[in-house]
N, C-alpha and C positions, 0 to 999 in steps of 0.2 A: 504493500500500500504506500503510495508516496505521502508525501509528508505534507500537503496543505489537505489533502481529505484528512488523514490522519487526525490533524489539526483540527476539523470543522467539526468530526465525529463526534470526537473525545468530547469537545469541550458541552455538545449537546446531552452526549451521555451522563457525564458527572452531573448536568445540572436536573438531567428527566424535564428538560422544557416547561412542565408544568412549574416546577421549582422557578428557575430560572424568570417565567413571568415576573414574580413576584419582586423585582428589584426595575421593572418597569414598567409595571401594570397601576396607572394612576388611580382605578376609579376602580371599585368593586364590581360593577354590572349592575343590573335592576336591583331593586327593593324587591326582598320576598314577602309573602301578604303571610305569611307562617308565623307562630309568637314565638315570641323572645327567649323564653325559659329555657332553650336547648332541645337536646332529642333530634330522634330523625326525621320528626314532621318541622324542625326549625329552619334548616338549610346551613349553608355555608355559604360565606364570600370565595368568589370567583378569586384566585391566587393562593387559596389555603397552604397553608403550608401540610407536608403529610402527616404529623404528629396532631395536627389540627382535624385532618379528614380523620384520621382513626379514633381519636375524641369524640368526634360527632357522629360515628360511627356505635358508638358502645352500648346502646341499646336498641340496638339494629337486629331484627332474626336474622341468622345468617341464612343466604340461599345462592342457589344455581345457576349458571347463564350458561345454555346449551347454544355453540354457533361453532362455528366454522371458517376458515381460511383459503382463499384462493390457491397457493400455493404447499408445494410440499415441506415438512418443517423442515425450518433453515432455510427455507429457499429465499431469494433478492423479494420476491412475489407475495412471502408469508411474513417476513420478520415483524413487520411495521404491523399488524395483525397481532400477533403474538406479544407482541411488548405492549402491545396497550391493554390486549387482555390479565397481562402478566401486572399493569400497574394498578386495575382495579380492585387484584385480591392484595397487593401490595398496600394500594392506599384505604381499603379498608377495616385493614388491619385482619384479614382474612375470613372477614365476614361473607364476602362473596370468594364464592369460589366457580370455576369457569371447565366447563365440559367441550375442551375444544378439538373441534375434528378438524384434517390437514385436507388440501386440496380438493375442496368439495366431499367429504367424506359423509356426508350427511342428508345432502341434496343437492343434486347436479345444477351444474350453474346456470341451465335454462328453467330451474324449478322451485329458485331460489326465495326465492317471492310468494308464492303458492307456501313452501316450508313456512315460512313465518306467518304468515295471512293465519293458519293453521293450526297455528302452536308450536310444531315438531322442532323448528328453531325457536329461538326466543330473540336473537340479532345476527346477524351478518350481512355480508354483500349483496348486491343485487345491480344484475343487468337488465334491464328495460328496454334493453338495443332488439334482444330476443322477442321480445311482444309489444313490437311498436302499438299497434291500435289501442293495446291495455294499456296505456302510458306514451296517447299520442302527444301531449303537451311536451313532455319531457324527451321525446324521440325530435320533438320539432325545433326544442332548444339544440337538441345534441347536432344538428343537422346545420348547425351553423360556427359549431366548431373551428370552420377554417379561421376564425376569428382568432385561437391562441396562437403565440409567439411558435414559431418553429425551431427557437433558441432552445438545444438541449439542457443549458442550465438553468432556463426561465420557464420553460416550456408547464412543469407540474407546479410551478408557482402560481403562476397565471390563470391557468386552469382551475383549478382549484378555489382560484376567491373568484375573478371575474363570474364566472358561473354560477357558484352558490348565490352572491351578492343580485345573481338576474333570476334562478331558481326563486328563493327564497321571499320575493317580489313578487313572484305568477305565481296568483292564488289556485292556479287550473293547476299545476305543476302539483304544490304541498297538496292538493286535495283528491290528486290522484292516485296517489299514495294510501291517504287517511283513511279515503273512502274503501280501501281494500284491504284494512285492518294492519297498515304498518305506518309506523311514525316514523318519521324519516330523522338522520342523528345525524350524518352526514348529505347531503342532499345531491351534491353531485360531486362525487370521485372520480379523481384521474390520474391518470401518469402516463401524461404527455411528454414527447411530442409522436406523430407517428408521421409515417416515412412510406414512400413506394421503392420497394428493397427490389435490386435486380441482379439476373444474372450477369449482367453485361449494364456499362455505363450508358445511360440516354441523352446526347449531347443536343438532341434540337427535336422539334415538334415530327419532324420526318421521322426522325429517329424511334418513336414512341408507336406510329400506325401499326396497329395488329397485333402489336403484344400480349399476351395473355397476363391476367395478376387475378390472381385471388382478392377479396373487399372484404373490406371487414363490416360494411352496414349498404343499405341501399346508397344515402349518401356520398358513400366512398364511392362505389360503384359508378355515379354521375358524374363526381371528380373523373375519374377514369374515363369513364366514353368521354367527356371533354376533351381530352387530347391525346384520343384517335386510339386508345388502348381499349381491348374488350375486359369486363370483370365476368369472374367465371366463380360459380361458388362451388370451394373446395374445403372438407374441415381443416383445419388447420394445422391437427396432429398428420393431415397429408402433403402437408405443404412441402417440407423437403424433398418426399420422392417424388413429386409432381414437377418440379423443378429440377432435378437432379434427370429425370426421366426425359423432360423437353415437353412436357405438358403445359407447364406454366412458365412464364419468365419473368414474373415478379410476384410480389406478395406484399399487402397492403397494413401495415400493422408497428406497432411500437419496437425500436431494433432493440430492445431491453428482452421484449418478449421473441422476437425470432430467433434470436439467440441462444434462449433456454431453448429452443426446438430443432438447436443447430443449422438452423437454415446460412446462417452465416457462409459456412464450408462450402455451399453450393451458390450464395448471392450475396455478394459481398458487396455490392455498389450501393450504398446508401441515400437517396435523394429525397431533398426537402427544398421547399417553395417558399423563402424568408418573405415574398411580398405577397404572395396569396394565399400561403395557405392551408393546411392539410386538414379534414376532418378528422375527427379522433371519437370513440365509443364510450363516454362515462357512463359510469354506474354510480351506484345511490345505495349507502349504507344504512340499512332500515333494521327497526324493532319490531316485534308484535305489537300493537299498539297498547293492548288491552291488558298484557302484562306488563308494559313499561309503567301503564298508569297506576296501576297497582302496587308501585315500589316507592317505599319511604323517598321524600323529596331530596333529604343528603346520595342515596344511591342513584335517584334520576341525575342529580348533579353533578356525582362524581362520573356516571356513566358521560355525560355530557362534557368538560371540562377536560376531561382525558384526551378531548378529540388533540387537545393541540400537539399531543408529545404523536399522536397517530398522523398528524400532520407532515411534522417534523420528519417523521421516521420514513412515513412516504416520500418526501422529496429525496432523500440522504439516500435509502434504495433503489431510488431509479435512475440519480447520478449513478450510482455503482454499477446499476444494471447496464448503462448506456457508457460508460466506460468499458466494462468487459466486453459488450459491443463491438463498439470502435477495433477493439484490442484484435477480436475475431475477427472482425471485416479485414481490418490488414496484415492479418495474418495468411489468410486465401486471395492476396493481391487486390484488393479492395480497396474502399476510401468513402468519406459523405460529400457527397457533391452537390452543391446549388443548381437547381435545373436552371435551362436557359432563359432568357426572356420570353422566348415567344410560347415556351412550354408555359409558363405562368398569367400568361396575357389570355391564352386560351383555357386555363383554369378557370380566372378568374370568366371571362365572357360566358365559354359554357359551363360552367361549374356552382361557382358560388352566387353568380348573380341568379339563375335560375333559381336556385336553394333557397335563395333570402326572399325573393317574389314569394314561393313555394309558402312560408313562413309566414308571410305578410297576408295570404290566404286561406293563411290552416283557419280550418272550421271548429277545432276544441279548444283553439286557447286566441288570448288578445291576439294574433300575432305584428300587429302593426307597433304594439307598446313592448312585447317583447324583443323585436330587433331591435327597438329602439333602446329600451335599457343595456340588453348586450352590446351593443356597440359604444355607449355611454362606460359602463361598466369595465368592459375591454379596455378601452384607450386611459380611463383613469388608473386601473388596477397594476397597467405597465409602468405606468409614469412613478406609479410607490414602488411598486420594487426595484425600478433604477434607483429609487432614492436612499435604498435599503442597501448598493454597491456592488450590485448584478446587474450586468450587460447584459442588455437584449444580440447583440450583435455574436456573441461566443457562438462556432460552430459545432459540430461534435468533434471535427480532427483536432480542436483546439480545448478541449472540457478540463481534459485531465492536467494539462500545461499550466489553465487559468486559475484552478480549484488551487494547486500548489503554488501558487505566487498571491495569494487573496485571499482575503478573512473575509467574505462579505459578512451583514448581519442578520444571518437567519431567525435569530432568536428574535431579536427588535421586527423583525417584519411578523411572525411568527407573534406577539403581542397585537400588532398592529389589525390584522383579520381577526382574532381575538373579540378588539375591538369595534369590528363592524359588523360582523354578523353572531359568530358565536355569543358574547355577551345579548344582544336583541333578541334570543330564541330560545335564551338557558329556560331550563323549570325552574319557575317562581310558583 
């Protein structure tokens, strides 16, 4: 590990981010309408320290949280999963304790939502990419995606708040969720940026006619026929021999994730659209509803409030994961390349401006106030985390070089979403 990840790791580990808040987190959050007296119907202030949480913990029944993880344990995919699960029985002094399955070990990741709607889970992930029509408001946000930073360092920054901050705003969005018996705790998850990964480098729009690439949503897919490439649906655990075979010649997806799938060895050219654009697949980190409401107000809180260090930990893994990447791609003669202008001009033409029209006429949600806040939300949400000492401009060829020569300040910007949407939605 080089020595400014090293650096950025550690200093996040020692402090558990949630700690860390606490030495720049000015304002508590909401007033709870809870008394005074203590107990676990009193609540906590948002920055508690853990000795503080386990206090207000003490006459708490202990009980279970059956959920599940994306990835395999240990995996780039599961960690940030697993430690936040790991900081709830941590910070409630082990009052909760967590029944956690590894890589969908519980409910397949198209059933995810059904599991908890249900009971059989009580929290985990959730993709809605999977049943657009069940979750078309939030399928019509995700469809406009090409809106985050294609900057692999800024990329799951961006993502992540710009998003929630326009989620969290569309009342169609929270209530499509509610309505199906899951409360949403993270509203919209990512780990961005995604890329059209090829066998072979695409130097110009000529270059692109008739390629084949796997999509990772309908959206993606329009991207693609935009400039002149077919999208072909392939799963995705077939994507290397599909490629490797001459079936496919590219593949549409996060190079953090093609790379756990070794697609790397077979397409190493990694291209991304710094002015138009990629779309990307969020997902949405939901509870049972009906049991989340039923847990003392300190355990809704802590379950809430944790998000930041799962925040944390999501960005920090999918630097890593997009470093080992990179490492991959040039290892099998590879590299990430900026596609050309004219490839990007016909993105944006047939691609994204369709998509936003598209948006502007969805039938289940505003959508003329929704592009409007995402694009609002987008362009402010960049401008803090430059201010925060992260460049939008870092490549991928260049992540690993930057991360070692820079402190940005994850933690201050990590306060700063804190304080615009998490604080606004805590349980009071």
């Amino acid at each position: 590990m080089f020595r400014g990840r090293q650096r950025l790791f550690s200093a996040l580990a020692t402090t558990g981010v949630g700690v860390l808040l606490l030495s720049s987190c000015a304002s508590p959050g909401p007033e709870t309408d809870a008394p005074d007296a203590g107990g676990p119907q009193a609540g906590v202030e948002f920055g508690a320290s853990k000795e503080e949480w386990i206090a207000a913990f003490e006459d708490v029944e202990p009980f279970e949280i059956r959920a599940q993880t994306p990835g395999p344990q240990g995996s780039l995919g599961s960690i940030a999963w697993e430690e936040y699960y790991e900081s709830l029985e941590e910070y409630s002094g082990g009052k909760i304790t967590v029944d956690l399955g590894y890589a969908y070990a519980y409910a397949a990741a198209n059933e995810v939502d059904e599991a908890i709607s249900d009971g059989t889970l009580d929290m985990g992930p959730i993709l809605p990419t999977y049943d657009p029509a069940k979750y078309p408001a939030f399928s019509t946000m995700s469809n406009l995606t090409y809106l985050t930073s294609q900057s692999p360092l800024v990329a799951t920054l961006h993502a992540n708040t710009y998003l929630n901050t326009a989620a969290w705003a569309t009342p169609e969005i929270v209530e499509e969720f509610r309505s199906d018996g899951i409360e949403p705790i993270w509203l919209a998850n990512s780990t961005a940026p995604t890329a059209i990964i090829c066998g072979d480098p695409i130097e110009s729009l000529a270059g692109a006619q008739g390629l084949q690439s796997q999509a990772s949503s309908p959206a993606a897919g329009l991207q693609l026929q935009a400039i002149g490439m077919t999208p072909v649906a392939v799963p995705f655990t077939d994507v290397f021999e599909s490629i490797q075979r001459g079936v496919l010649q590219c593949t549409n997806t996060n190079p953090g994730y093609a790379h756990l799938f070794g697609v790397m060895e077979v397409a190493p050219f990694v291209h991304f659209a710094p002015q138009a654009g990629i779309v990307h697949t969020p997902g949405n980190f939901g509870a049972n509803a009906d049991w989340f409401s039923s847990l003392p107000l300190v355990a809704r809180q802590l379950i809430w409030d944790r998000q930041t260090l799962f925040f944390a930990r999501t960005v920090e893994t999918t630097w890593e994961s997009l470093l080992d990447a990179i490492q991959a791609a040039e290892s099998s003669g590879g590299r990430a390349i900026d596609f050309a202008g004219d490839i990007q001009d016909a993105l944006v033409k047939n691609g994204n401006d369709p998509l936003r029209q598209q948006a502007i006429d969805a039938p289940d949600v505003n959508g003329e106030a929704l592009v409007e806040i995402l694009e609002a939300a987008a362009a402010d949400w960049l401008a803090v985390i430059e201010s925060f000492g992260f460049d939008p401009d870092v490549t991928l060829n260049d992540l690993g070089a930057w991360l070692a020569d820079n402190d940005p300040d994850l933690a201050g910007f990590v306060d700063e979403m804190a304080q615009d949407f998490i604080l606004e939605h805590r349980p009071n």
